[in-house]
N, C-alpha and C positions, 0 to 999 in steps of 0.2 A: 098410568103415566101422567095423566093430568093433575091428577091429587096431587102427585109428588111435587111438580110444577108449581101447581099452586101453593102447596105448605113452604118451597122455596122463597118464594116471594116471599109469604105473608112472615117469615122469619127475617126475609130481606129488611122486610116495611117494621116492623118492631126493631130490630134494633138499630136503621136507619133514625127510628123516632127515640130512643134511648139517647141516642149518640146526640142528638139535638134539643134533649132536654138538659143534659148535661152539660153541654156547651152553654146553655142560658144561664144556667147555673152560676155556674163557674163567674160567667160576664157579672151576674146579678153581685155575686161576695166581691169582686173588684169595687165595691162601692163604699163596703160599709168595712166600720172596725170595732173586733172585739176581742177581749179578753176572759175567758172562762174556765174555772177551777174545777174539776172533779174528782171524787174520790173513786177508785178505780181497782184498789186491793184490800185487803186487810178483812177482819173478823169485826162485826159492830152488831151490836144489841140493838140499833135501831138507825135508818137511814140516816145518813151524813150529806144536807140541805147544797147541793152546788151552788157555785157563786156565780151569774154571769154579767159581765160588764160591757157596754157598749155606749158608744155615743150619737146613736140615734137608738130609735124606736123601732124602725126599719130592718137593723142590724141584729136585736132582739128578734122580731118576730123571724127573720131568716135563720140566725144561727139555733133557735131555741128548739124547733123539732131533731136535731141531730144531737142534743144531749143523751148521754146515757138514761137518766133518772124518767123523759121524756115517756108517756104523755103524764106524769103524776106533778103536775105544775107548781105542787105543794112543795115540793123538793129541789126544786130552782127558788133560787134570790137573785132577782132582776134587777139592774140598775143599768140606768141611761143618765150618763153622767158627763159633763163638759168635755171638750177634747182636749183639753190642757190636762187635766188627769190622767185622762185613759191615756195618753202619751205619757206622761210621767209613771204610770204602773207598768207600759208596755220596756219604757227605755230603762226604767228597775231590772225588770226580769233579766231582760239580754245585757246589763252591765252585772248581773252575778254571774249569766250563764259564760259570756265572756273571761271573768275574773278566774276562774276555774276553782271559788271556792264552794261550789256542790257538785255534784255526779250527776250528772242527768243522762239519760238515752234516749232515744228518738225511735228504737226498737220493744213492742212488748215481750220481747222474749223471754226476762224476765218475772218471777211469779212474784216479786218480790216490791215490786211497787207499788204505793199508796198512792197518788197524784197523780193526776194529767192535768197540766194548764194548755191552752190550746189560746193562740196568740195570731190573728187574722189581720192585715192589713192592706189597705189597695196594693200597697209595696212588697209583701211577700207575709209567708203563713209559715208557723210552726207551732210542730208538738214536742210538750216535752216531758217526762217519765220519772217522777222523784220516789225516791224510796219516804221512808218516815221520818227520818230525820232531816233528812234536807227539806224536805216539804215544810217541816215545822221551821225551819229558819227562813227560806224564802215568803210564807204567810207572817212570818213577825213581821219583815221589810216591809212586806205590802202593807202590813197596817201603818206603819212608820210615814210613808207615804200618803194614805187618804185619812187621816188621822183628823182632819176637818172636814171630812161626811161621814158623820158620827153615825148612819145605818149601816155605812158600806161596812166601816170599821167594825162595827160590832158585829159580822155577819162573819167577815173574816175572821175575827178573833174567836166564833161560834167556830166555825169550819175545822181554824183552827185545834182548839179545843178538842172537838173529836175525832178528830186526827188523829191527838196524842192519845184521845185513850184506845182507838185500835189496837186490837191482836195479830199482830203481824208473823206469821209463823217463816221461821229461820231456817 
């Protein structure tokens, strides 16, 4: 009877202390913002580099273990980039997603999507689910956008790129 007692707790005390790391958590992303690209379906000969943007360093090192690619750090491209951009990339996105000119879903139910951009703000968080083709049109935008931080750019248009040559089965 005591065993039992005791494993009660001690399941008490673990997920009492889950619940409370998670809550810090959570506190801790109310801080930082960031903007991160991944590739998420499709058929590829060789990994496809994620793109993650943030404007602190802070924001990087919090959101960067929860990448897919995560711990192959080769396969992330990092940028810590002014806040006037990363606001301009973040109010890009949600003035197409608004516009209702792509499809996106906020479900992976689908087997059929290539992207996840994943969009964190003190102000609120979303994800969002593009197939191949919209993905290839919302990465042209983006580069349109930082088109004067000639690494980001070129990182994206790499992303891009292999993107498009994906096998995406129908």
């Amino acid at each position: 009877m005591k065993t039992v007692a005791i494993r009660i707790i001690a399941i008490v005390v673990v997920c009492y202390a889950v619940a409370m790391t998670d809550s810090a958590q959570s506190k801790e992303c109310a801080r930082y913002s960031i903007l991160a690209i991944e590739r998420i379906g499709g058929v590829s000969d060789s990994p496809v580099s994620s793109v993650l943007i943030s404007d602190s360093e802070a924001g990087v090192k919090w959101y960067r273990p929860t990448m897919k690619s995560y711990p192959l750090y080769l396969f992330v491209h990092v940028y810590v980039v002014n806040p006037s951009l990363l606001k301009n990339l973040i109010v890009m996105v949600n003035k197409i997603e608004k516009s209702g000119q792509i499809h996106t879903s906020k479900s992976a139910s689908s087997k059929f999507y290539t992207v996840r951009v994943t969009i964190i703000t003190p102000f609120y968080d979303n994800i969002f689910l593009y197939d191949k083709k919209d993905a290839l049109f919302l990465l042209e935008n983006m580069q349109k956008v930082c088109s004067k931080n000639e690494y980001l750019c070129k990182d994206i248009a790499n992303f891009r790129d292999r993107i498009q040559g994906l096998y995406v089965q129908q």
